[in-house]
N, C-alpha and C positions, 0 to 999 in steps of 0.2 A: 710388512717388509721384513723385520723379524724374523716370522717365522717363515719365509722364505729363504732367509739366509742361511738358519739353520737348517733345512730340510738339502742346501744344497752343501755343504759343509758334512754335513751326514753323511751322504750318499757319497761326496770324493774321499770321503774317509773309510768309506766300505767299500767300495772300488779297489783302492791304495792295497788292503788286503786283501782284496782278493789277489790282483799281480800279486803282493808279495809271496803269499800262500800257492800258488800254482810254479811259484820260483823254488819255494823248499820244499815241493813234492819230488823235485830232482834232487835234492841237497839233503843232508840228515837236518830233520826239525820238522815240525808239528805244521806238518803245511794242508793237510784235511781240516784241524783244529782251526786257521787263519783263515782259508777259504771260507767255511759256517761263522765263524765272526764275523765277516765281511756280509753273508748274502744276510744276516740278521741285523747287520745294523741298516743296508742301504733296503731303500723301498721302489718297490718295482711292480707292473704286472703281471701275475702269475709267479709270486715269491713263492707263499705258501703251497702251493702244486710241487713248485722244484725244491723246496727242504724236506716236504714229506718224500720224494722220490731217493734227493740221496741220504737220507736216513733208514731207509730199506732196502741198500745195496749190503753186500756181506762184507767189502772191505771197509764200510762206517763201524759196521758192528765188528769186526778184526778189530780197528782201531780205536775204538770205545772201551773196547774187555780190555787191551791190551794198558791203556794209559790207566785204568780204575785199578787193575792190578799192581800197577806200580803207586799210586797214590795208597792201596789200601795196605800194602809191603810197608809202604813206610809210616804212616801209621801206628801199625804193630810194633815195630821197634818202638818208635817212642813213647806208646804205654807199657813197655814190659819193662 
């Protein structure tokens, strides 16, 4: 029973991001980053199919380079 609750608990919590994340693809905010939060926590059939697919689209990889860039900017500053 347990772990029924948590599997279902999970999943409205990976959901939850997902809407929210499909909300700030309109809005400025990390809403690519929210949606793969979401499809990685909740469990489904044919998960792993649809995160290998959007992780080989160009605008994952756009927004991957783009956010490492700004974590590795700041970075620099703070060991110089």
């Amino acid at each position: 029973m347990k772990k029924v609750a948590k599997n279902i608990a999970k999943n409205t919590g990976g959901v939850c991001l997902i809407l929210i994340g499909c909300i700030l693809i309109f809005t400025p905010g990390p809403g690519l980053l929210t949606i793969l939060a979401g499809l990685y926590i909740t469990s489904f059939p044919g998960k792993p199919a649809l995160v290998a697919k959007v992780k080989r689209t160009k605008f994952y990889h756009r927004y991957v380079m783009k956010i490492e860039s700004k974590i590795k900017s700041k970075f620099k500053r703070k060991n110089e």
